[in-house]
VOPA-890153 format. One record per residue (C-alpha): chain; residue number from 1; x, y, z. Coordinates in steps of 0.1 Angstrom, whole numbers, padded with zeros to 4 digits, always signed. Layout:
<sites>
["A"; NUM; [X; Y; Z]]
...
</sites>
This chain:
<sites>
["A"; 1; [-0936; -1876; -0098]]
["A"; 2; [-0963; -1852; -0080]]
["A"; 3; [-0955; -1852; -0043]]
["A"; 4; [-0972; -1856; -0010]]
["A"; 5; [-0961; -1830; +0017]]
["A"; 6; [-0962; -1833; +0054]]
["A"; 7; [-0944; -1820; +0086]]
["A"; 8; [-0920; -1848; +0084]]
["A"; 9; [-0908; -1837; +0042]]
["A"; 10; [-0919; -1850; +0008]]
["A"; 11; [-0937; -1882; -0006]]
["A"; 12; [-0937; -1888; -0038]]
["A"; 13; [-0966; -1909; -0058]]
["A"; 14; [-0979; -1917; -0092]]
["A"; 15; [-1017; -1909; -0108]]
["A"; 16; [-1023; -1922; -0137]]
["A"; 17; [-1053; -1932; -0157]]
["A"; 18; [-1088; -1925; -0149]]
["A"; 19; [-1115; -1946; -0140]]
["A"; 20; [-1122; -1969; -0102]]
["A"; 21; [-1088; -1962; -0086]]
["A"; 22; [-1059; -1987; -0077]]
["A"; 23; [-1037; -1983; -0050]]
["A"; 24; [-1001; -2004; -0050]]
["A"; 25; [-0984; -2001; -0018]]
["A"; 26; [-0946; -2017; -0024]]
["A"; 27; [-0927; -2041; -0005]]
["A"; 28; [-0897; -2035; +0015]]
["A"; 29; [-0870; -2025; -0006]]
["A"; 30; [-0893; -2014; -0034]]
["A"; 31; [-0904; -1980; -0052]]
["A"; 32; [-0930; -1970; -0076]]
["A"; 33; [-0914; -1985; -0105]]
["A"; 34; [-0919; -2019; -0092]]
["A"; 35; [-0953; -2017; -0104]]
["A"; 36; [-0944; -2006; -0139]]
["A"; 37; [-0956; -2035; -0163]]
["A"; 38; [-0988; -2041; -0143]]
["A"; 39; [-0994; -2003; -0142]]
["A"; 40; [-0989; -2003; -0180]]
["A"; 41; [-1012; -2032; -0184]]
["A"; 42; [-1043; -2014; -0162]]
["A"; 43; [-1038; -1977; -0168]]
["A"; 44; [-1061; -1981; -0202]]
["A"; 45; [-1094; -1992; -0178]]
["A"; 46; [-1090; -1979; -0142]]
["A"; 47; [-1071; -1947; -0123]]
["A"; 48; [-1037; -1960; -0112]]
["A"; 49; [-1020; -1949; -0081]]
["A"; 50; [-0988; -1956; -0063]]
["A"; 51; [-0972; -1943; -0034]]
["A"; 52; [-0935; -1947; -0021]]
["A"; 53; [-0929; -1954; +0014]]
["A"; 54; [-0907; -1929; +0035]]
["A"; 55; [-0870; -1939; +0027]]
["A"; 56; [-0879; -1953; -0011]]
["A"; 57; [-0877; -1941; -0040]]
["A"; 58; [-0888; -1900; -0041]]
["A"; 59; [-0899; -1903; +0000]]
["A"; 60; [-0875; -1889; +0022]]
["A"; 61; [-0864; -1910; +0053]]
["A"; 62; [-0878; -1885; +0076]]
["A"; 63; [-0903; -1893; +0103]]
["A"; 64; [-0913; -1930; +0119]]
["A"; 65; [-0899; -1955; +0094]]
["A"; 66; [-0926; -1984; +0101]]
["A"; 67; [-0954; -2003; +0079]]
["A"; 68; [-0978; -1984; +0105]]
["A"; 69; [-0962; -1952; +0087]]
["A"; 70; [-0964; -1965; +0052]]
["A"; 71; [-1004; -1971; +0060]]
["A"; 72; [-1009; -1938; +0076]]
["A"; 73; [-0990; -1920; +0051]]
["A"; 74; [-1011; -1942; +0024]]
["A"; 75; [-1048; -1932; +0039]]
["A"; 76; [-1035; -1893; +0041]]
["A"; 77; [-1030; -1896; +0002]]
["A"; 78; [-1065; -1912; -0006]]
["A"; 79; [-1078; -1880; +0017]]
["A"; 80; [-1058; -1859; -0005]]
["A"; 81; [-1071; -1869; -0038]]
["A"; 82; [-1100; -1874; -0025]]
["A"; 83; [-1102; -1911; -0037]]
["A"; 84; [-1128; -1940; -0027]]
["A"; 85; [-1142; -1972; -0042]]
["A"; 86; [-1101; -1979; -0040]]
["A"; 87; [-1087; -2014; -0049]]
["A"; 88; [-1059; -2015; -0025]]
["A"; 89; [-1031; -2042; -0038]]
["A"; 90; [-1000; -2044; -0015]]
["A"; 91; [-0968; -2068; -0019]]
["A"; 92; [-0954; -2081; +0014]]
["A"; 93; [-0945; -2053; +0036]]
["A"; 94; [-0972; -2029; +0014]]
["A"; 95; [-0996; -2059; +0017]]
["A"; 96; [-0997; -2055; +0054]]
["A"; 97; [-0997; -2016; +0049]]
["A"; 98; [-1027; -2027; +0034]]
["A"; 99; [-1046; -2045; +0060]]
["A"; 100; [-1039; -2015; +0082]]
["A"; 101; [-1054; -1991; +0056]]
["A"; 102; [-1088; -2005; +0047]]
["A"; 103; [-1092; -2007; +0092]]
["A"; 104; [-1081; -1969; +0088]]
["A"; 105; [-1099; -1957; +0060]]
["A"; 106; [-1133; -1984; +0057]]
["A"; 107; [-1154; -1966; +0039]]
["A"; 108; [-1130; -1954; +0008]]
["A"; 109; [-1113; -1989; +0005]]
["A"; 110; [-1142; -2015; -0012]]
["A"; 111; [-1115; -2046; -0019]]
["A"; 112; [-1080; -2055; -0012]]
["A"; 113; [-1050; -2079; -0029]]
["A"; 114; [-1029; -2090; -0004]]
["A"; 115; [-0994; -2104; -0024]]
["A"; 116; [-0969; -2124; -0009]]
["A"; 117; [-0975; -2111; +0028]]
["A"; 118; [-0984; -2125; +0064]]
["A"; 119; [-0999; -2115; +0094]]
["A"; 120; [-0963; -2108; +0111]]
["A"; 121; [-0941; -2128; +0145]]
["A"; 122; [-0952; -2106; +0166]]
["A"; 123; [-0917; -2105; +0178]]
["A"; 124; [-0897; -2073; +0200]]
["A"; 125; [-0876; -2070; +0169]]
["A"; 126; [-0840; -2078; +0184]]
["A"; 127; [-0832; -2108; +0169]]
["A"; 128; [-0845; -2091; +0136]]
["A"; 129; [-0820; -2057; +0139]]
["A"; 130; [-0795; -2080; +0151]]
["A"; 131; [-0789; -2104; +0123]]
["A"; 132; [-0797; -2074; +0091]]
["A"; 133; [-0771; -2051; +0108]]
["A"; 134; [-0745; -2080; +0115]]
["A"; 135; [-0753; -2090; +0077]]
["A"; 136; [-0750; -2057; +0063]]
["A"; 137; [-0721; -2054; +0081]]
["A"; 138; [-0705; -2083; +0074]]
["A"; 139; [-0709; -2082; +0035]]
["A"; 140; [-0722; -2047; +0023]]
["A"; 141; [-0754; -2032; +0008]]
["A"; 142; [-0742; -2045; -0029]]
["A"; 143; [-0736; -2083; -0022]]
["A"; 144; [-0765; -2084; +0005]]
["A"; 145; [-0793; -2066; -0022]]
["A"; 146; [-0776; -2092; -0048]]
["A"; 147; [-0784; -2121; -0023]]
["A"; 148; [-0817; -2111; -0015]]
["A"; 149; [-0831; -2108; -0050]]
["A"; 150; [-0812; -2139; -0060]]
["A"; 151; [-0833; -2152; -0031]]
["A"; 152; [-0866; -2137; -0036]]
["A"; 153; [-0874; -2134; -0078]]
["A"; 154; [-0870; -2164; -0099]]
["A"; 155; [-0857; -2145; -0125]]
["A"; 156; [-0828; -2122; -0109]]
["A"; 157; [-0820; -2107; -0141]]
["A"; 158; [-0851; -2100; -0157]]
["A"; 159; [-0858; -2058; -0163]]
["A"; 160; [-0881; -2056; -0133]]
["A"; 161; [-0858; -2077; -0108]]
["A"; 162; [-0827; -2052; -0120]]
["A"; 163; [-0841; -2021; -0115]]
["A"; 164; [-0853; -2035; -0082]]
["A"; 165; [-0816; -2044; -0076]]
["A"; 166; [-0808; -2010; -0083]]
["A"; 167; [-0828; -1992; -0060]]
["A"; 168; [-0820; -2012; -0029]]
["A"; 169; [-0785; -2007; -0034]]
["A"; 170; [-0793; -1972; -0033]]
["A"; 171; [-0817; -1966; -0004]]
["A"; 172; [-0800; -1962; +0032]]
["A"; 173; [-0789; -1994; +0048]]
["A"; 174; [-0805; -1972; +0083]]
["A"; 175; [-0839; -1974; +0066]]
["A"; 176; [-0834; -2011; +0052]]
["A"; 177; [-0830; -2022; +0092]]
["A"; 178; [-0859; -1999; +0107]]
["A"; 179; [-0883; -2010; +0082]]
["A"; 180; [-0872; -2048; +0085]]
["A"; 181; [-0877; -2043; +0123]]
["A"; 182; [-0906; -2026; +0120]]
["A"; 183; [-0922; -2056; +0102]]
["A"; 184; [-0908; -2081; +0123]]
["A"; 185; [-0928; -2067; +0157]]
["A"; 186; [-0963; -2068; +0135]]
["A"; 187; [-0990; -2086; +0148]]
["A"; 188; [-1021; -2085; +0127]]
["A"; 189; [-1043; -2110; +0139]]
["A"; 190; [-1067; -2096; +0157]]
["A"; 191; [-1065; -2070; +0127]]
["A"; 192; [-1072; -2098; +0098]]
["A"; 193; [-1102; -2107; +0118]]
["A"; 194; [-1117; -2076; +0116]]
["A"; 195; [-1111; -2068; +0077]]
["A"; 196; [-1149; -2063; +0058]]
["A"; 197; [-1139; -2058; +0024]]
["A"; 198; [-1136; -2085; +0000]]
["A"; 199; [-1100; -2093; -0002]]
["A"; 200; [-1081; -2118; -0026]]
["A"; 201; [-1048; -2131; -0012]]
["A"; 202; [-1021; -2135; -0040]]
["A"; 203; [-0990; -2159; -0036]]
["A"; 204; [-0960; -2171; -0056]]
["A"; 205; [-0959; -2210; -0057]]
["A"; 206; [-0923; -2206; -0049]]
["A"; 207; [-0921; -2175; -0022]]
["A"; 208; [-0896; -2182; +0000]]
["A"; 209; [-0904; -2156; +0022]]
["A"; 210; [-0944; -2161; +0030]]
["A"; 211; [-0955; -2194; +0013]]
["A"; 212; [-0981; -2213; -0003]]
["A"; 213; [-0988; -2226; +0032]]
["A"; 214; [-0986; -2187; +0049]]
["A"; 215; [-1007; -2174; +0023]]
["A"; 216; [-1038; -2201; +0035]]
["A"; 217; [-1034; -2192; +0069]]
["A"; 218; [-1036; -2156; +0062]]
["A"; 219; [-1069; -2156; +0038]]
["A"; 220; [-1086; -2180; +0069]]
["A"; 221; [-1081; -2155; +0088]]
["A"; 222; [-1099; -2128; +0075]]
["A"; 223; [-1131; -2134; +0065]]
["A"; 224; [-1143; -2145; +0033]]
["A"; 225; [-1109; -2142; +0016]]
["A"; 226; [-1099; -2163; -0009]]
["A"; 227; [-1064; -2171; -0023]]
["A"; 228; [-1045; -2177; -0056]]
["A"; 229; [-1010; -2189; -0065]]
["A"; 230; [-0993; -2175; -0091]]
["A"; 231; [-0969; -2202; -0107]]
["A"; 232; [-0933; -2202; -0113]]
["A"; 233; [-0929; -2169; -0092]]
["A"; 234; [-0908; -2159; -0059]]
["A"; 235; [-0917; -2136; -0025]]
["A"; 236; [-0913; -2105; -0055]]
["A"; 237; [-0947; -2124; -0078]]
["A"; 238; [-0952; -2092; -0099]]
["A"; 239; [-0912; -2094; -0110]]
["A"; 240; [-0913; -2128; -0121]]
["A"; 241; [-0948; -2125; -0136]]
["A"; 242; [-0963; -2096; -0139]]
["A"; 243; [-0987; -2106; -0167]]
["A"; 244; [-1001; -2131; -0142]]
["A"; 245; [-1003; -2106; -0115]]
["A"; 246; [-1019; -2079; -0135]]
["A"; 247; [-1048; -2105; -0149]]
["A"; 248; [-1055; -2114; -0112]]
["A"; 249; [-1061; -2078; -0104]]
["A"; 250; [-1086; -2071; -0136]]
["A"; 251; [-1102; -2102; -0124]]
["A"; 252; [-1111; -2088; -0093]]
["A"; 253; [-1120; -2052; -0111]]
["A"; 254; [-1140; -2075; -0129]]
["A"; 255; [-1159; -2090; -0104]]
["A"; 256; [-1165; -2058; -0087]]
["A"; 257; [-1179; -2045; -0119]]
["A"; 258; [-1200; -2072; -0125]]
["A"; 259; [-1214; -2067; -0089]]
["A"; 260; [-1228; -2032; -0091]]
["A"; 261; [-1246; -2035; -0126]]
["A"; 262; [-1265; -2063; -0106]]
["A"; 263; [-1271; -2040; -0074]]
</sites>
């Protein structure tokens, strides 16, 4: 994987493809490879990009753990390869990361997908460190990652959900909690409101995590959003379906497409 430096160590990415460029930003607990069947399915018509957030995958836990982070870390690699007309497509925690990007960088993102993700509690985050730590404690990084896939993917033993599995039980139980945390005290309401690109919001029927029900609130709140729900999938909708997933996002290509030969 080609790598992104800064003063705070190495992030690692993916570029592949050429054509308009995605961006996948991955939830908590996720890497690159999450994105592997969708990535397979898009590389052939557009330039596909990922990023791993600090403490997943290639990135080094170094520096502010936080969705903030993960979006300025995110805008920083579109400067670097000197990307714009980006379709930005983030899952939960990456789907906030998201939200903050296209307010940081307006003019190089043109559309968003916002999967199984809110607007955040808004809450100081105690209650949050409190119960992950006591859990992790209580019952290890192995049994707790086997818990929360169980909890989150319909289909806990399918390729995509494993090799999930296995990078959670690998990542630092320190970054698990920050990162949690750090999502916990987001408040992006005020942010939603101010979002200008067309943005689809994506949302398994069955997330357990941000429903059906979250998912409506958040496209209301950010204006002329609209929202989809991807059937028989979880709070991880591109494990348990990532055929579905991919076609949502060459719909959109598609529509973008479709705009500019009539501008």
């Amino acid at each position: 994987m080609p790598k992104l430096e800064s003063e705070n160590g190495t992030l690692r990415y993916t570029d592949e493809g050429e054509g308009r460029p995605v961006l996948f930003l991955h939830s908590l607990a996720g890497e690159s490879s999450m994105w592997d069947e969708v990535r397979a399915r898009l590389a052939t018509r557009c330039r596909v990009v990922t990023l791993d957030a600090r403490g997943h995958g290639g990135s080094e836990a170094r520096g502010a753990i936080s969705v903030a982070q993960f979006a300025e870390d995110a805008a920083r690699l579109l400067d670097t390869l000197e990307l714009r007309d980006v379709l930005a497509v983030g899952l939960s925690m990456g789907g906030q990361a998201v939200m903050m990007l296209e307010r940081l960088r307006p003019g190089r993102v043109s559309g968003l997908v916002l999967a199984d993700t809110s607007l955040g509690s808004g809450s100081d985050g105690t209650e949050r460190r409190r119960s992950v730590s006591s859990r992790l404690s209580e019952i290890g990084l192995k049994a707790f990652t086997d818990e929360y896939v169980r909890s989150r993917t319909n289909r806990p033993d399918s390729p995509g959900a494993r090799n999930f599995a296995d990078h959670m039980a690998r990542m630092s139980p320190e970054v698990y909690v920050e990162q949690s945390v750090s999502i916990s005290m987001l408040d992006l309401r005020d942010l939603a409101g101010q979002i200008a690109a067309p943005t689809l919001v994506l949302v398994g029927e069955d997330d357990a995590s941000t429903p059906p029900e979250a998912a409506r609130r958040l496209a209301a709140a950010i204006p002329g959003a609209s929202c989809e729900v991807i059937a028989d999938a979880n709070h991880l909708s591109v494990l348990d379906q990532p055929a579905a997933f991919a076609q949502a996002v060459t719909q959109r290509l598609e529509r973008y497409d479709a705009k500019e030969r009539t501008d």
